[in-house]
VOVEX-141899 format. One record per residue (C-alpha): y, x, z; residue number from 0; residue in one letter. Coordinates in pm, whole numbers, plus 50000, padded with zeros to 5 digits. Layout:
<rs>
<r py="Y" px="X" pz="Z" nr="NUM" rest="A"/>
...
</rs>
This chain:
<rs>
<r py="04243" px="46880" pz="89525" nr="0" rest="X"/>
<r py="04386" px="46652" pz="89791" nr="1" rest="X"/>
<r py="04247" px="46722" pz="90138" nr="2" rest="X"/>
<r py="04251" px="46368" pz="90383" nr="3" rest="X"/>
<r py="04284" px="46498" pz="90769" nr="4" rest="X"/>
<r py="04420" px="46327" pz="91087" nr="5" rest="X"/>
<r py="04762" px="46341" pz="91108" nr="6" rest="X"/>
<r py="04882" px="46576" pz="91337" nr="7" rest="X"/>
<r py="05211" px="46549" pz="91546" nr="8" rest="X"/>
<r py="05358" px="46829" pz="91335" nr="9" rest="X"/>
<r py="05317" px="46615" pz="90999" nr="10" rest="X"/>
<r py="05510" px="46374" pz="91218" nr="11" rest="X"/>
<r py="05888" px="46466" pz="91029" nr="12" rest="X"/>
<r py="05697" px="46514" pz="90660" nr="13" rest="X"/>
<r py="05533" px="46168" pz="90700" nr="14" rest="X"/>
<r py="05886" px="46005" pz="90795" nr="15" rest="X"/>
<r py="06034" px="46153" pz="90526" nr="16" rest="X"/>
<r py="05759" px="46044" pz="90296" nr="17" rest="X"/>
<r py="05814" px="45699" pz="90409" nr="18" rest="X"/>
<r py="06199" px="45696" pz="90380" nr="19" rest="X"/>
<r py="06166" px="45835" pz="90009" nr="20" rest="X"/>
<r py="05860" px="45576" pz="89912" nr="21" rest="X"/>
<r py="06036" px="45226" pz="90108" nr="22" rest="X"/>
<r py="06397" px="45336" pz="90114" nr="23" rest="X"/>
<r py="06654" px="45315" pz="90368" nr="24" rest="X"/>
<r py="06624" px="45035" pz="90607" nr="25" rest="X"/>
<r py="06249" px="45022" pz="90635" nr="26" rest="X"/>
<r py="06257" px="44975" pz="90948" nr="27" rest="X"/>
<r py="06415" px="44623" pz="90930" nr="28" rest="X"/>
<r py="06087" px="44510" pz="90812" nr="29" rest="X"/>
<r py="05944" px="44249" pz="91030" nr="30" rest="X"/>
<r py="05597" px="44463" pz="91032" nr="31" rest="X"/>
<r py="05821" px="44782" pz="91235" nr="32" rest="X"/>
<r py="05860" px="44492" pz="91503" nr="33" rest="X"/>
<r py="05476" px="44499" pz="91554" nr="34" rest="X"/>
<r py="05503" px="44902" pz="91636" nr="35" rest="X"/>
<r py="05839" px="44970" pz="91835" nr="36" rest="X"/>
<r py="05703" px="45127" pz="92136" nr="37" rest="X"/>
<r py="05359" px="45090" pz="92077" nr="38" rest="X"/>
<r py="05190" px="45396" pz="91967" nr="39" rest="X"/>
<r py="04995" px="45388" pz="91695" nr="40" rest="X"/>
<r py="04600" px="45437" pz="91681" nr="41" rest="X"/>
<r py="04620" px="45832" pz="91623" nr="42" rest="X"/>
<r py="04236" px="45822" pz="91563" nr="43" rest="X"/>
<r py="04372" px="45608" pz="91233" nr="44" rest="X"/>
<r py="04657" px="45758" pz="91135" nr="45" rest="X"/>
<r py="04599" px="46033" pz="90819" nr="46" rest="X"/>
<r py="04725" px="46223" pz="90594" nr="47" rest="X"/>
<r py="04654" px="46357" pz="90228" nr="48" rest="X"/>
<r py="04744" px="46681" pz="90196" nr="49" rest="X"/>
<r py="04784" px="46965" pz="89896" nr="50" rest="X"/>
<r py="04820" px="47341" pz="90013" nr="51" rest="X"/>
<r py="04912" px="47207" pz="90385" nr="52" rest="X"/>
<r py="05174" px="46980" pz="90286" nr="53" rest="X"/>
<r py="05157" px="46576" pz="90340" nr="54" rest="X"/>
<r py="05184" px="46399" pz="90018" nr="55" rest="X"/>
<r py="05059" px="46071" pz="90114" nr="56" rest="X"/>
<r py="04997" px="45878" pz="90446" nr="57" rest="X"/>
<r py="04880" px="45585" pz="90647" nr="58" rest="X"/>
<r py="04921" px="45469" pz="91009" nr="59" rest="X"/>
<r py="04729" px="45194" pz="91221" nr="60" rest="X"/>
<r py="04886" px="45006" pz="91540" nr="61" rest="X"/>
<r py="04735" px="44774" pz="91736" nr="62" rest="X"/>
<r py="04766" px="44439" pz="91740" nr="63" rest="X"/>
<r py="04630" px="44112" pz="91891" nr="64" rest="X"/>
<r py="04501" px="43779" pz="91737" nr="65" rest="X"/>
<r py="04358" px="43526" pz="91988" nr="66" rest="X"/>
<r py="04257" px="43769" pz="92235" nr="67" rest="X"/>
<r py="04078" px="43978" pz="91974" nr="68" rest="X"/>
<r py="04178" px="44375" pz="91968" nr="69" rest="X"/>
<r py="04255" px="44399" pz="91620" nr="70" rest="X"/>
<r py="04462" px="44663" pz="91349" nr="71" rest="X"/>
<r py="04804" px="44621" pz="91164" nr="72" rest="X"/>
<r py="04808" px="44913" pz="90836" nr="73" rest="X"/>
<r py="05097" px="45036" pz="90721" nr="74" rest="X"/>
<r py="05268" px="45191" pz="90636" nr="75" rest="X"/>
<r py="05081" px="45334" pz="90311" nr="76" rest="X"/>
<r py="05223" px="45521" pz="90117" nr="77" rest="X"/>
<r py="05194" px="45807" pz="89863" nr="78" rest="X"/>
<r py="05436" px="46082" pz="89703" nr="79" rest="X"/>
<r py="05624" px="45896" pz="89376" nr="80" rest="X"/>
<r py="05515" px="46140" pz="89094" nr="81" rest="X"/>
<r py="05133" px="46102" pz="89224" nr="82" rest="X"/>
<r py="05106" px="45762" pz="89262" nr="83" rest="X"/>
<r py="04822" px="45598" pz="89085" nr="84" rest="X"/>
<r py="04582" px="45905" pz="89085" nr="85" rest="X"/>
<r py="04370" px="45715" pz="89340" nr="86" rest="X"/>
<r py="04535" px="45897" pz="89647" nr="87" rest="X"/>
<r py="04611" px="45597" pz="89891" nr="88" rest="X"/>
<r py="04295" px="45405" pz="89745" nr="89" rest="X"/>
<r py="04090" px="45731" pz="89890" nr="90" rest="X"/>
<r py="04278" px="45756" pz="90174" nr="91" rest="X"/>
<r py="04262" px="45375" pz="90270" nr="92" rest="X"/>
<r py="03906" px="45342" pz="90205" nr="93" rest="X"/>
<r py="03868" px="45673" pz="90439" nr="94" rest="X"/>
<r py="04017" px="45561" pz="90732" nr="95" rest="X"/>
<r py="03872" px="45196" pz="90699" nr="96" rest="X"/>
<r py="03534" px="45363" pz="90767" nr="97" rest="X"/>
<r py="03654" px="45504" pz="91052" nr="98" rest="X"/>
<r py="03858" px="45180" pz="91175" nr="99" rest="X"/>
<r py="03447" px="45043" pz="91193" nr="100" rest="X"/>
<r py="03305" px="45349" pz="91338" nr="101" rest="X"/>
<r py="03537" px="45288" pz="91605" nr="102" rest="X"/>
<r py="03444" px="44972" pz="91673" nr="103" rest="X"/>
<r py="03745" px="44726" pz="91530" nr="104" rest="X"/>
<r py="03652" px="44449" pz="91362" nr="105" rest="X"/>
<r py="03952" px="44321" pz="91166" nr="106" rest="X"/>
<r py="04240" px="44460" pz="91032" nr="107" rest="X"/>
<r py="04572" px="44309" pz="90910" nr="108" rest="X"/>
<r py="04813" px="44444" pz="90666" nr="109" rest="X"/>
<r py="05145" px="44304" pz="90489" nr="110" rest="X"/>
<r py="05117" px="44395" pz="90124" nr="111" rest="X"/>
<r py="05027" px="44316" pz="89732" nr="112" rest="X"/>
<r py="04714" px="44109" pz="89694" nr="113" rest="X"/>
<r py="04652" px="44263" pz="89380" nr="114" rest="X"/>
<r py="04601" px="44586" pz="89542" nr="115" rest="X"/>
<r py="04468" px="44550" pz="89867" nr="116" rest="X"/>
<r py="04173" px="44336" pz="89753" nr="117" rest="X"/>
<r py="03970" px="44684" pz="89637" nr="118" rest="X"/>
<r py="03908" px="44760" pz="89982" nr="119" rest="X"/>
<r py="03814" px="44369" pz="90090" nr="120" rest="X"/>
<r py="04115" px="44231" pz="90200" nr="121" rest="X"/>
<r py="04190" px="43890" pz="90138" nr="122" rest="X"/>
<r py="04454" px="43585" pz="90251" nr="123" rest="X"/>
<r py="04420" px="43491" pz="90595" nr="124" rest="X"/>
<r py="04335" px="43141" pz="90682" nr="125" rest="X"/>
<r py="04592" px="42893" pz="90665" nr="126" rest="X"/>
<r py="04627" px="42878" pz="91017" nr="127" rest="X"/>
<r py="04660" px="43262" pz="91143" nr="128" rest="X"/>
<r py="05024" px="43351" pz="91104" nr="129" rest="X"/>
<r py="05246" px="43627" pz="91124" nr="130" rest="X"/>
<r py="05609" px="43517" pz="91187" nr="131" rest="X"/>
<r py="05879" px="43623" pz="90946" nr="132" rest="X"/>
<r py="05638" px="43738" pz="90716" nr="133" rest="X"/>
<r py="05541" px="43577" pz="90340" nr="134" rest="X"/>
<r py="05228" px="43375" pz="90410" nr="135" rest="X"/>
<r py="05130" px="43504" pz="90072" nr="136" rest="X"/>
<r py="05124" px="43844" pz="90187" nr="137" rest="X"/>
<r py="04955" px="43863" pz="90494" nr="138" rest="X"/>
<r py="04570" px="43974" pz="90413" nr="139" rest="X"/>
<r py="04312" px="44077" pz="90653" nr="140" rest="X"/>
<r py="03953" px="44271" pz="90637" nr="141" rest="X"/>
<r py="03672" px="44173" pz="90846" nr="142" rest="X"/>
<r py="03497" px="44482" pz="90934" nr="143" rest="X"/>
<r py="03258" px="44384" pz="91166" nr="144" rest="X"/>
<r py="03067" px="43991" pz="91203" nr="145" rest="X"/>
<r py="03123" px="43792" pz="91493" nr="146" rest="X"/>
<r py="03352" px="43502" pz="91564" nr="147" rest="X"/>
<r py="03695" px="43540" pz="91458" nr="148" rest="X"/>
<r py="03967" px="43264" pz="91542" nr="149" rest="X"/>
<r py="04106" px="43079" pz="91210" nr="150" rest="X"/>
<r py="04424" px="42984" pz="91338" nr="151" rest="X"/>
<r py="04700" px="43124" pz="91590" nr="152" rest="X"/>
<r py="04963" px="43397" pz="91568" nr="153" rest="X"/>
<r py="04899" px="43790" pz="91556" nr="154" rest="X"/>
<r py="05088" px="43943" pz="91841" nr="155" rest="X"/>
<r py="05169" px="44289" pz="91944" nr="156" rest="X"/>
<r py="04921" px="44479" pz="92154" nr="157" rest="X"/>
<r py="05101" px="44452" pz="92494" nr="158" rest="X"/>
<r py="05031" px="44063" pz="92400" nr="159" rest="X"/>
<r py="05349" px="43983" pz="92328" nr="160" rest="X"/>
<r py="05507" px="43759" pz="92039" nr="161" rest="X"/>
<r py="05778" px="43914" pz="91753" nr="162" rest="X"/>
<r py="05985" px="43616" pz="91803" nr="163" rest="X"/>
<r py="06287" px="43582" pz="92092" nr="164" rest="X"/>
<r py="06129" px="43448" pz="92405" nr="165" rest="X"/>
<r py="06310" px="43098" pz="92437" nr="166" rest="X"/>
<r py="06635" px="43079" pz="92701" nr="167" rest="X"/>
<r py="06589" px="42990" pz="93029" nr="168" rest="X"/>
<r py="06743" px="42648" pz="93089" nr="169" rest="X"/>
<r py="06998" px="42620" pz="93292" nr="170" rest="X"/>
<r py="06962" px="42587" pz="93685" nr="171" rest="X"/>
<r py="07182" px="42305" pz="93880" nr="172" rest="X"/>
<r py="07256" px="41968" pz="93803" nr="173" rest="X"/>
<r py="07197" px="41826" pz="93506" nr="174" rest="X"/>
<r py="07488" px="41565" pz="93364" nr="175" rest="X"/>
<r py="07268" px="41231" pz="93443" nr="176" rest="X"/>
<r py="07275" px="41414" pz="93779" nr="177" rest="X"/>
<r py="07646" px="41501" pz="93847" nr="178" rest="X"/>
<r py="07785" px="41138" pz="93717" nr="179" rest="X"/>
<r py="07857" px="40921" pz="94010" nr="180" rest="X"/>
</rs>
């Protein structure tokens, strides 16, 4: 029987390792991990499934932005090899979606396969809402909660802050048109 609990910061080396043996080495080249560095993640959100006190599948929340709008970024998900499709990150996901609402967050965003993600509601995001770097295709969302949402503009971190290089200064001083005589 699989047991879903918050994660606690002792799972914290068992989930890592869970992740490195589910993505891979390098995971954390993924645009997505550019959304999290040094932003904590929503620990209210983050769980694990566990068997006899050992982590065999887990999911994390951070926070992110859209227009002004507090909203969620899930991942990663993801579940022990040899168990995989016995339901385990469906349960898990649907578990801590509840809670995402009980909390009072009204969308969340995740990078991911359609095919999967649409059991628990997501779907494409408009056209116009866009997370840089990432396939358009790929970028779903889940409306927890009515109310207003923007259509268009770019998700940002939670400090507010865009994924992409701020642009260089230009240069101070004279410009050529200015130094010619």
């Amino acid at each position: 029987m699989y047991e879903i609990r918050p994660e606690q910061p002792e799972d914290a080396p068992l989930v890592e390792a869970l992740y490195d043996r589910v993505f891979g080495p390098g995971r954390e080249r993924k645009v997505s991990y550019r959304y999290r560095e040094g932003i904590p993640p929503v620990r209210e959100l983050c769980a694990v499934s566990v068997v006899e006190g050992t982590p065999v599948a887990a999911v994390r929340f951070w926070p992110v932005r859209l227009d002004g709008i507090p909203a969620l970024l899930l991942g990663p998900l993801a579940v022990e090899p040899e168990l995989q499709g016995r339901g385990i990150g469906r349960m898990l996901v649907a578990d801590r979606l509840v809670h995402a609402r009980a909390l009072g967050f009204r969308l969340v965003f995740l990078v991911g396969d359609p095919a999967y993600y649409a059991r628990f509601g997501f779907r494409p995001v408009p056209e116009g809402i866009v997370m840089p770097g990432e396939d358009p295709k790929r970028l779903q969302w889940r409306i927890l909660r009515p109310g207003p949402l923007p259509r268009h503009g770019e998700i940002l971190r939670a400090d507010g802050t865009s994924i992409l290089p701020a642009p260089a200064p230009r240069a101070a001083g004279r410009t050529a048109d200015a130094a010619a005589p």
